[in-house]
C-alpha positions in Angstrom: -3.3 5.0 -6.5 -1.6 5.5 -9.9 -0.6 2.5 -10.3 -4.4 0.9 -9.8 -5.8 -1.2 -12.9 -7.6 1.1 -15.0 -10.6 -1.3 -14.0 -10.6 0.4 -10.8 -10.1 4.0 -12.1 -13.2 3.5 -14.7 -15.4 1.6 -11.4 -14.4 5.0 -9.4 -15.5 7.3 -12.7 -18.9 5.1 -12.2 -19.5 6.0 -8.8 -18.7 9.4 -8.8 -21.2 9.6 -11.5 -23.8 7.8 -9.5 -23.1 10.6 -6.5 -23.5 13.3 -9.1 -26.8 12.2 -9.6 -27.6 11.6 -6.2 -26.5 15.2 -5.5 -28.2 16.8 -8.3 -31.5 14.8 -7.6 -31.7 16.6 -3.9 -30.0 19.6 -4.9 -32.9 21.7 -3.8 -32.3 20.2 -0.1 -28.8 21.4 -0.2 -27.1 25.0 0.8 -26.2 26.0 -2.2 -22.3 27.7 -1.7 -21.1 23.9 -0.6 -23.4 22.1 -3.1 -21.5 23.9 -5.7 -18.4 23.3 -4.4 -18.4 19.6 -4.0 -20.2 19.3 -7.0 -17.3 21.3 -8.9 -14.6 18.6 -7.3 -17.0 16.2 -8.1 -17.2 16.9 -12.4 -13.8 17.8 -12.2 -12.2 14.2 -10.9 -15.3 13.0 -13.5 -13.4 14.8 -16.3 -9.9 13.5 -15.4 -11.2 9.8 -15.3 -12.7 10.4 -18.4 -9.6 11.4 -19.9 -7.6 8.2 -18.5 -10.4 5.8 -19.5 -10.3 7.7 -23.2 -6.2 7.2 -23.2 -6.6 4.0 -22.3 -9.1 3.3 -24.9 -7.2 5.0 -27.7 -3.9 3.3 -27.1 -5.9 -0.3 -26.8 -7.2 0.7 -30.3 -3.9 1.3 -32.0 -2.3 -1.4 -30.7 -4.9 -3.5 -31.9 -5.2 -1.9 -35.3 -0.5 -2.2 -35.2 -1.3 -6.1 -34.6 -3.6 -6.3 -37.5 -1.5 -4.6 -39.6 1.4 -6.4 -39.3 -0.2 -9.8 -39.1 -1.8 -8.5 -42.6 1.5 -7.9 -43.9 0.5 -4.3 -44.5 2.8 -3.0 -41.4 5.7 -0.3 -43.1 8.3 0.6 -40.4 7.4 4.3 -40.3 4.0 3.6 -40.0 4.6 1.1 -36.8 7.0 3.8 -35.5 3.9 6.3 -35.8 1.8 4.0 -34.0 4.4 3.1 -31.3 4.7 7.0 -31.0 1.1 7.2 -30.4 0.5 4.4 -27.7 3.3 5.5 -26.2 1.7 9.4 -25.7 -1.7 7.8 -24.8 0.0 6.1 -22.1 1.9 9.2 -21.1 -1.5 10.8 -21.2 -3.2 8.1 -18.9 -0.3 8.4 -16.4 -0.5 12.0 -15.7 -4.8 11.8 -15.8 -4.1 8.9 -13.0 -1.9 11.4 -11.7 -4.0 14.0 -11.3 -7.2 12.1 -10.2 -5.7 10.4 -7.2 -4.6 14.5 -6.3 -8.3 14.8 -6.8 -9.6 12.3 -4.9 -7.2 12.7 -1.8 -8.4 16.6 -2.2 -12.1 14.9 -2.0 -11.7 12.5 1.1 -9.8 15.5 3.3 -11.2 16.6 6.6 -11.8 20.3 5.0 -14.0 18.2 2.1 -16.3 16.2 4.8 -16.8 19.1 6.9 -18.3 20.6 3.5 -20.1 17.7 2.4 -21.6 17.8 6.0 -22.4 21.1 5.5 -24.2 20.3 2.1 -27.9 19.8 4.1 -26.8 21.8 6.8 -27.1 25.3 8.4 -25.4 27.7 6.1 
């Protein structure tokens, strides 16, 4: 869901890699108009995941960097504001990418999807 730990979004990005490569290792075994397909949905969920997970790690940084700063003594209020600005458009960021990949994967795990996954070694 959305609201999942980004643990769980990042463990999802891992698997769908591992089925990539499973799909791309016996791509020769598969028809190709539904090998394509799934494999499109497939990179594309990738590329939303990847997006959260680098939102995630961008904000992480600047809050950490923010926390330094400040603890340094080297924290000006317009810089802080910039850096409260940012984490709060990395989070913004990582809410519509979670957004979007749970659209993915429900698009994915559809009836229409199995039927073409099923159809991947298949008769045309």
């Amino acid at each position: 869901t959305e609201d999942s730990p980004p643990e769980a979004l990042h463990d999802l990005r891992k698997r769908c890699k591992e089925l990539r490569y499973v799909l791309e290792l016996f791509a020769g075994l598969c028809q190709p108009q539904p090998y394509r397909t799934v494999l499109r949905a497939l990179k594309a969920l990738q590329d939303h995941l990847g997006e959260f997970q680098d939102a995630e790690v961008h904000r992480d940084k600047v809050r950490e960097y923010a926390a330094a700063m400040a603890a340094a003594g080297l924290a000006p209020v317009p810089t802080m504001l910039a850096m409260g600005e940012l984490v709060a458009r990395f989070g913004e960021r990582q809410r519509v990418e979670a957004a979007e990949s749970v659209a993915r994967v429900g698009a994915l795990v559809s009836k229409q999807h199995r039927q073409l996954v099923a159809s991947l070694v298949g008769p045309a």
